[in-house]
N, C-alpha and C positions, 0 to 999 in steps of 0.2 A: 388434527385434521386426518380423515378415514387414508388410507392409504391405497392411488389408485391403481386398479387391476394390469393387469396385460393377459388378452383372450384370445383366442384363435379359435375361429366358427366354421363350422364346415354344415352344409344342407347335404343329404344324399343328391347322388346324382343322376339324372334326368334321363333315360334313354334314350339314345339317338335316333331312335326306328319311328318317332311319331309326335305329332305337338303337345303344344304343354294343354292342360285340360285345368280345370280347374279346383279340381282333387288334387292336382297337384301344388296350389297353388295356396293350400293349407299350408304346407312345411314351409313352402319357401316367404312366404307374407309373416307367419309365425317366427320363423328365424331373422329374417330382417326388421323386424318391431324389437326384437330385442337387442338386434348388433348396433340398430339407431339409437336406441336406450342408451347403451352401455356408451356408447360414444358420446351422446351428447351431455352426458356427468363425467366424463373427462377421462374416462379409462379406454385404454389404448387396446381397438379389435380389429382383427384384420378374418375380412369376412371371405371364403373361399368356395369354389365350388367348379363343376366341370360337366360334361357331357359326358356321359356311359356309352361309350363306341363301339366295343367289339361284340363280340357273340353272333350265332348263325342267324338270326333273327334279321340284322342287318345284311348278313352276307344274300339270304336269302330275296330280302326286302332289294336290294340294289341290284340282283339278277332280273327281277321281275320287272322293275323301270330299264333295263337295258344298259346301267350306269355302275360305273365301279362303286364298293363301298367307303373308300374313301370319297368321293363326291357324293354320295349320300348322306356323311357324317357331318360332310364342311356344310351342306348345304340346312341340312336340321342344325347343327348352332347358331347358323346366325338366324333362324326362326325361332330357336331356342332364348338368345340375347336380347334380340326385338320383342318378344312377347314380357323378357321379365323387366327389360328398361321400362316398358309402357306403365308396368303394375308400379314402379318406382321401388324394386327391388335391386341392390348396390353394393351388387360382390367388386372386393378389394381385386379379383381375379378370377375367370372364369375361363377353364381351361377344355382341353379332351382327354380324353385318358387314351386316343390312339398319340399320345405327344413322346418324341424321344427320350424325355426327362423322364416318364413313367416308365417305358422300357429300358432304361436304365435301371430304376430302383426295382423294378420287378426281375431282373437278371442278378440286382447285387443278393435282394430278401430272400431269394429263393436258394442262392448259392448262398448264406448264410445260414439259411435252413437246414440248408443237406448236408452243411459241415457238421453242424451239432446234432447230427441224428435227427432231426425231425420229419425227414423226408423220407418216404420210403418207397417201392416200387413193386406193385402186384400185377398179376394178370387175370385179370377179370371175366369174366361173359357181362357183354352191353347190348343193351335193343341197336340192331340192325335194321333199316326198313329196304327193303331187297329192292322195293322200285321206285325209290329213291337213290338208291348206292350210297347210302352215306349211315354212319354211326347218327342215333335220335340224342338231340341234348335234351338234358331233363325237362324241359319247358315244351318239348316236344312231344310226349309222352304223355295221356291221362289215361288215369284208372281208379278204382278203389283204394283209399286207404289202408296199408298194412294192421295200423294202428285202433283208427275206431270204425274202420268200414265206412267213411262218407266217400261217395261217389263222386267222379268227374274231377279229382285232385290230379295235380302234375305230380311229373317223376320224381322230384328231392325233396319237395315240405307237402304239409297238409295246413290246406288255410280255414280249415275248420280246427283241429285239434292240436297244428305248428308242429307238430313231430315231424323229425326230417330222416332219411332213408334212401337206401340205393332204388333207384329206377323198378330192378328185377324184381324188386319186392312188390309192388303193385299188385292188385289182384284183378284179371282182367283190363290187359295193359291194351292201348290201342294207339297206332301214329295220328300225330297230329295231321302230319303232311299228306298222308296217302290215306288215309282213315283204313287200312289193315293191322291186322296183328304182326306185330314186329317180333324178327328173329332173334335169336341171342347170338354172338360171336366173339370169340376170345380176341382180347386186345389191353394190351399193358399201361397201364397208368403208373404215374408219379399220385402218393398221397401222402396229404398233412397230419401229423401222427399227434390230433387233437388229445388222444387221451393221457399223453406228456407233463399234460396243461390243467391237469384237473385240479391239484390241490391247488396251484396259482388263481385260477378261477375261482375257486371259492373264495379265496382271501380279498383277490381286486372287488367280486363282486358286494364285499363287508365295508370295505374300505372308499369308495366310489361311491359319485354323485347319482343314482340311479332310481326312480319310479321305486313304491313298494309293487306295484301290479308287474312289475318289469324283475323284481329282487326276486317275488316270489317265484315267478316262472322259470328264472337262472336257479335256484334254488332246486327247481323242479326238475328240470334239466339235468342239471350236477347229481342229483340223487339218483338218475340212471348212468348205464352205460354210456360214453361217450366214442362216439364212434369216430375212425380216420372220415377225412376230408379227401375226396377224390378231387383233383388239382388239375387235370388234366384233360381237353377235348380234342379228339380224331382228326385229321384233315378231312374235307375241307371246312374250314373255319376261318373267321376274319378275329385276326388277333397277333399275341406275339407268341413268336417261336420261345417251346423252353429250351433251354442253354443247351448247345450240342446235339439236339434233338431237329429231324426234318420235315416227321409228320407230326407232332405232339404238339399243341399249343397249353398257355395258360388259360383253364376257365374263365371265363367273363367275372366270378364273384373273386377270383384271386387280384387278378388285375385293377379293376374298381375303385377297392378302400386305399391301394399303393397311390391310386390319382390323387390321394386328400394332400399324401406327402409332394408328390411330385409338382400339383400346381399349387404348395408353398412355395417350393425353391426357385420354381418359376418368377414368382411373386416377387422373393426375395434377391432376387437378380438384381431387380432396382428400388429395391425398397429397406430401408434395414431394420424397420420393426420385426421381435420377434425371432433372429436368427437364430438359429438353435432349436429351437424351440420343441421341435419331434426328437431330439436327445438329452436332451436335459429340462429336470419339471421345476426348476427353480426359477427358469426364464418366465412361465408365466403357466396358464389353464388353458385345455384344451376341451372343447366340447361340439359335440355331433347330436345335430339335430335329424331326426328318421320316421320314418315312419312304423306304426307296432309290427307290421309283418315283416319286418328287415331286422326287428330284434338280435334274433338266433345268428345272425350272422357277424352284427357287430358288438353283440356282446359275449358270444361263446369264440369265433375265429379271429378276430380283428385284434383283441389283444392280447391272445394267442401268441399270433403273428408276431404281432411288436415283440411283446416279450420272448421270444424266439431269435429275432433277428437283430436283437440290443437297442431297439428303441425305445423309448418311454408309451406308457398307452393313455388315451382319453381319460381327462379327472372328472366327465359328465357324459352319459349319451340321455338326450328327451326325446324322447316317442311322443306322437300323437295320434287320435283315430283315424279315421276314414271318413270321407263327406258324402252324405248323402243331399240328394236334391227333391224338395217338396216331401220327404219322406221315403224317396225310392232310392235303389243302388241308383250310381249314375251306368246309365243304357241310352244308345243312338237309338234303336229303337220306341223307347218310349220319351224320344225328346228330352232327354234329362242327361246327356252326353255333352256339355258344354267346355268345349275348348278357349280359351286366353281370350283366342282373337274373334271372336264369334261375340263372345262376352264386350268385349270393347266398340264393337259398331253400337251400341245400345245403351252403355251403363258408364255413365264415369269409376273409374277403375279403384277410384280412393273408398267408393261406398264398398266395394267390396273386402278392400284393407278393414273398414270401420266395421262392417258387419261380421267378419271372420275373429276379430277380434272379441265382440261384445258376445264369440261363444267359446273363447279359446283360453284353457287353465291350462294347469300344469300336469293333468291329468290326461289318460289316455284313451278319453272317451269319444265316439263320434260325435259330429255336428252335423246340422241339417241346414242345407241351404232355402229356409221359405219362403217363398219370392212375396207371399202376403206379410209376414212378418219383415221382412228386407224391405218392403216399398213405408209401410208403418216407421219402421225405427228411423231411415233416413228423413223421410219427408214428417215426420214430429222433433224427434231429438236431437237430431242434425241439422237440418235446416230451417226446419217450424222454432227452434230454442237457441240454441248456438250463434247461427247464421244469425237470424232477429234480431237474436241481443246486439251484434256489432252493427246491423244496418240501422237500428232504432236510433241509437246514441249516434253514431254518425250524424243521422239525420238533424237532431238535434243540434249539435257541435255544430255544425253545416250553419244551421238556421238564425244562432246566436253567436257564434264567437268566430267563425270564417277558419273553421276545421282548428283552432287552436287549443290546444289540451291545457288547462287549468295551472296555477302555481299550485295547488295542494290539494287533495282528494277532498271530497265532500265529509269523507267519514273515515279516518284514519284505522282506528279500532275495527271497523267492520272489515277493513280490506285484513289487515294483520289474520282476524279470524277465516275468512275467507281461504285464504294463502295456506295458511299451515296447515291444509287437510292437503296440501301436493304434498309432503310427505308421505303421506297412506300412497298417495297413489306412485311414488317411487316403489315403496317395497313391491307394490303389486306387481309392477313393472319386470322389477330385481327378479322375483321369484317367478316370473311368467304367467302370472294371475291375473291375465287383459284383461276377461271379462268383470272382475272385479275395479282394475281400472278403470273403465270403462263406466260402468256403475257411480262408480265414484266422480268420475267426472262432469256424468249427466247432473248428480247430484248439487255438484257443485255449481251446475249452469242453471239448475233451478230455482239458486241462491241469488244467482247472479239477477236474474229476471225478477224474482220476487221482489230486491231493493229499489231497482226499476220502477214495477206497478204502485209500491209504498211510497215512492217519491214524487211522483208522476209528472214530472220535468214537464210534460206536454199544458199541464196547467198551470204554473208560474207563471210568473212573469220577470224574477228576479233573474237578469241575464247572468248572472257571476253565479249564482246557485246552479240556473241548468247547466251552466259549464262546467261547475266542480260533479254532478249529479252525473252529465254526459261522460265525461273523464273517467270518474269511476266504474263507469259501468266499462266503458271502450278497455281501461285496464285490466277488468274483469276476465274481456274477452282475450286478452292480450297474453292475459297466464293461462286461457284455457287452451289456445291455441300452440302457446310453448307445448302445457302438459300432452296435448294430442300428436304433437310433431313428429314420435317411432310411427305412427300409424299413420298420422296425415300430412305427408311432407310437404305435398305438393299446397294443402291449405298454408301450411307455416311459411312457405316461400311468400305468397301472397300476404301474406300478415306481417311480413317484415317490407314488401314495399307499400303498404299503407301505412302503416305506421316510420317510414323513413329510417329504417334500422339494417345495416348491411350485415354487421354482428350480432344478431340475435341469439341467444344463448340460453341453456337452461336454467340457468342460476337468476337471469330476468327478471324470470315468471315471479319473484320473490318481492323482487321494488315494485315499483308503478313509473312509469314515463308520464313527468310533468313538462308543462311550461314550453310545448313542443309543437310546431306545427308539422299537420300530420295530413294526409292526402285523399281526393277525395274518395269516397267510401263505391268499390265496385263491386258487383256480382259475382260472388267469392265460391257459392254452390247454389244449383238448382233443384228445387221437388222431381221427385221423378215420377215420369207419368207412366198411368196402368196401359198407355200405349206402347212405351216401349219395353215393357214385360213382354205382354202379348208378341209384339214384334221378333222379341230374341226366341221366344217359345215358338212362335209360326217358323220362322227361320229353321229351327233345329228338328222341328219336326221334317220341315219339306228335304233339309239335308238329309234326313234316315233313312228316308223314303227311297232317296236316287241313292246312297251308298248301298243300302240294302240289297237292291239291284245291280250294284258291282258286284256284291261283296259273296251272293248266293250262286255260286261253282258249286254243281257237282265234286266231290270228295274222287268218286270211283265209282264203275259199273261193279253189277253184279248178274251172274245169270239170272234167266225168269224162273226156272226150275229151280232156285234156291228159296228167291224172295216168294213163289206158290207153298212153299215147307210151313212160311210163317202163317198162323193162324188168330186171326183179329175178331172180337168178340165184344160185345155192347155191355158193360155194365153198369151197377148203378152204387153210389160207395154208398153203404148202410150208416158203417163208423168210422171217424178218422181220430187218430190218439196220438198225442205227443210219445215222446220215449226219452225217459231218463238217460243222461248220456248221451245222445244223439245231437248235433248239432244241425244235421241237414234233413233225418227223416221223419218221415208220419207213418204209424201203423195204419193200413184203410183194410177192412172186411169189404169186400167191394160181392155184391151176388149179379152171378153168369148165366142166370137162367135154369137148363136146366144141366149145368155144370154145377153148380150150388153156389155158396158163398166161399171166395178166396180170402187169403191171408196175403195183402202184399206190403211190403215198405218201398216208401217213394223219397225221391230227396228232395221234396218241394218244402219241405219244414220253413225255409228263409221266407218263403212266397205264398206263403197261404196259411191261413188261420185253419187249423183242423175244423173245430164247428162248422165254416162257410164251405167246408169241402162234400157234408152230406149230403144224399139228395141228388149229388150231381152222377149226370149220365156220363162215361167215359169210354174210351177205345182201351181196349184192356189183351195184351198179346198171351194168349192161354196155354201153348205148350211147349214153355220156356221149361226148363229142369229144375225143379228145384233148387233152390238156391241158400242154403245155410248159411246165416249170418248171426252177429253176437249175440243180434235183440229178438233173435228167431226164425223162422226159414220164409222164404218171400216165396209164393206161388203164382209167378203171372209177374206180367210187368205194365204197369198204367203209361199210355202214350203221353207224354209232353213234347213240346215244342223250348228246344233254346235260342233267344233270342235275345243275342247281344250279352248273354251271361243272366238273361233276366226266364225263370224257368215256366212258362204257361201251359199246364195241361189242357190238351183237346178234348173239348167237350161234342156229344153226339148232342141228337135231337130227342129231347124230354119223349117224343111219339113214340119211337123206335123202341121196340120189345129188350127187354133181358136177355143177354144170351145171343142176341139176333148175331151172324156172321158178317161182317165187313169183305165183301168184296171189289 
């Protein structure tokens, strides 16, 4: 007999500054399909996870309502709990990372750190924003990439190229807060003397359950310089003080990953699976589910850390992509911004488990939420095949035998065969390969229904035949519903009071339930209707509309004698050209009249097909300075519009001349 695991799950954790959205809901629906897996084959998991509480963002956020940040944070977890109890996602503990347990362990990690050399203390120059009075944290900062020149990136990473970097380095750095160019000002940091850790790093990363897409990047990473970790933010900040220290806090990303440990011990206060277990790797696996842009943090810092402060580090971290919706990034703007609870006045919550699932491997690739494909897959596969099969046979049962299930199956052989393709669908399971699951299990309902139509109980007449015939198929449904249950709990619950079974179990799915009366057959799931698509889409449009109208404050005046300096000019783009390298821009030769033809680069590359770009008339600002960049020098800058992170260049009137002036 295999010998069972013992696992400890941690999802990243959720930000306290805003609701859960439904990108987010990738990780945590993907992580809980498989803690239900691992559990319901008898291996002991205890699933974990917390609220990301501190950082200025918050502090920021909870000045503007009027409300301290601690009543900001209390108040987004339990919106935070309520939105993931609904989706039927079942952490063993779900904590804050503002909890004393964590400021503890981040007072001991830290003083364990600085015992062993790894801490160290510089004095820096940091963006200052003068009218704000406050030190900019890196998320507060965009500019150019140091790295490949993509525009519009934050102060520490680049989420076009992921290289991460001190703030200063930015090129054309500007505040978020005040939208001015931010000061430099000397001020002394605590940093984590990442480069310590390098040859450790390579070997964990040999040795570890890890993505090749994910190996190579650590790979790629390690083969540059590894730079210190600056560890520390300015007052004012909402966070914990570091040890001895008055104005210094712990960064938000230091604090964070210490929550994984702290709301175990939490956990472990009254539970004793697992103790130990962040110090010694023989108690059982640890693994972290994330998402790809959080990579660099918990696969270069995180077990760093541990390995630093004498912990054991994670024996897995799975990355997944980004969701997009109908094919767009998700944007409030263009309606495609859907939050949990927005999602739920509309959609039973389990179609979106099923349908997240039948796109979700082990790979790190995006998925697309298609509401035409999503309305297709439930109202055929799920409820046109699955559902049918158990209402048909009911029906049946119902009409001939007063719901009672058969002494023996119609067809012994066929179920045996049947059955033993839920192996394939375990490993799928095992190795995070839903969609393949998934596949497999349609597969198997198509079995299920085809012995149905070959038998076709509806024209018998022999009542012990359609009983064995109903039976059969009702057990059918009976294993497909076990094999569904990490994804469709809430179906499974129901499939266990129709069928009169309180202990319902995986191993089940493998017999057949004879000789058994069984209850009558009720409306288990519903087709969903192209109304209440429409509906959630009308909904999120009319929301973008009125936050938009919150949300559009002026940044900052400026003199009129400044913005008269700026010169606006009607062009028409000739060429527009991908660029080797480039993840965000397009070469356009754009002609100005009788300025002639420009050279500019624009960072619409995500947002626009070059081809569809020709032709078009644009506002084009003509005596910007030249500007040298890696891929060549941009003359002029093309006017866009950002909205909502979605980038739409303005276009002029086809009428309007070459060249013409914009006043």
């Amino acid at each position: 007999m295999k010998a069972k695991k013992k696992i400890l799950v941690t999802s990243a954790l959720p930000y306290a500054n805003g609701p859960i959205h439904l990108g987010h809901l990738v990780e945590y629906i993907q992580t809980d399909i498989w803690v239900r897996f691992n559990k319901s084959i008898g291996n002991t998991v205890v699933y974990i996870c917390a609220d990301d509480a501190h950082g200025t963002p918050i502090m920021l956020k909870a000045k503007e309502q009027g409300i301290s940040p601690e009543e900001l944070i209390s108040i987004t977890k339990k919106e935070h709990e309520k939105d993931f109890k609904k989706f039927f996602i079942n952490f063993d503990k779900y904590s804050s990372t503002n909890s004393e347990k964590n400021k503890e362990f981040c007072e001991n990690i830290f003083n364990k750190l600085n015992k062993s050399g790894h801490i160290s203390q510089k004095t820096i120059s940091q963006f200052y924003d003068e009218k704000e009075k406050m030190f900019l944290p890196d998320r507060y900062i965009k500019g150019t990439c140091p790295k490949c020149n993509a525009e519009d990136q934050y102060g520490d990473s680049c989420e076009s190229c992921g290289a991460t970097y001190s703030p200063t380095e930015l090129i054309n750095p500007t505040s978020v807060l005040s939208g001015t160019k931010p000061k430099t000002k000397d001020t002394n940091h605590f940093f984590f003397n990442l480069k310590n850790f390098k040859n450790y790093l390579i070997k964990w990363t040999k040795e570890n359950n890890l993505q090749p897409a994910i190996k190579n990047k650590l790979d790629e990473w390690l083969n540059d310089n590894l730079n210190d970790w600056d560890i520390t933010r300015d007052a004012p900040y909402f966070g914990f003080l570091i040890p001895n220290e008055k104005a210094k806090y712990f960064y938000v990303w230091m604090d964070a990953p210490i929550g994984y440990i702290a709301a175990f011990e939490e956990y472990s206060k009254e539970n004793s699976e697992l103790i130990g277990i962040w110090e010694n790797e023989n108690i059982g696996e640890i693994y972290h589910f994330i998402g790809k842009d959080i990579a660099y943090f918990h696969a270069l810092f995180w077990p760093s850390i541990l390995n630093g402060s004498g912990y054991r580090t994670p024996t897995g971290i799975f990355c997944h992509g980004f969701l997009t919706v109908d094919g767009k990034k998700m944007s409030k703007s263009r309606g495609t911004f859907i939050k949990a609870s927005d999602y739920l006045k509309h959609l039973d919550p389990e179609y979106l488990r099923y349908y997240f699932a039948s796109k979700l491997n082990d790979g790190i690739e995006d998925i697309d939420l298609n509401f035409e494909d999503f309305t297709k897959k439930i109202n055929s596969d799920l409820v046109g095949k699955l559902i049918n099969l158990a209402s048909r046979c009911s029906s049946f049962l119902e009409k001939n035998s007063n719901f009672t299930l058969s002494e023996k199956l119609e067809n012994d052989e066929k179920f045996k065969d049947f059955i033993n393709q839920a192996n394939e669908v375990e490993k799928y399971y095992s190795n995070r390969k839903f969609s393949n699951a998934i596949s497999k299990i349609m597969q198997m309902t198509d079995n299920a229904n085809q012995y149905i139509n070959q038998e076709k109980p509806w024209s018998l007449k022999d009542i012990k035949k359609i009983q064995q015939i109903s039976t059969q198929g009702l057990n059918y449904f009976r294993s497909l519903a076990i094999l569904l249950s990490p994804i469709m709990p809430d179906l499974f619950e129901k499939t266990k009071i129709i069928f009169n079974e309180k202990n319902l179990k995986w191993e089940n799915c493998f017999s057949p339930l004879l000789n058994k009366k069984i209850k009558k057959f009720t409306v288990l799931k519903t087709r969903i209707k192209d109304e209440s698509i429409e509906q959630l889409k009308s909904n999120l449009i009319n929301n973008s509309e009125s936050s938009s109208k919150e949300e559009s404050k002026m940044q900052n005046e400026i003199e009129y004698d400044i913005f008269s300096k700026t010169e606006i000019r009607i062009g028409e783009i000739i060429t527009a050209e991908e660029i080797d390298g480039a993840d965000k821009l397009l070469k356009l030769s754009v002609d100005i009249g009788d300025l002639g033809e420009r050279e500019i680069f624009a960072g619409i590359k995500k947002f626009y097909e070059a081809k569809n770009l020709i032709g078009s008339k644009v506002l084009v600002v003509v005596n910007l300075k030249p500007k040298k960049m890696k891929f060549g020098t941009s003359s002029g800058m093309v006017l866009a519009a950002d909205s909502e992170g979605e980038i739409i260049v303005i276009e002029a009137n086809n009428k309007i001349k070459n060249g013409s002036r914009v006043k």
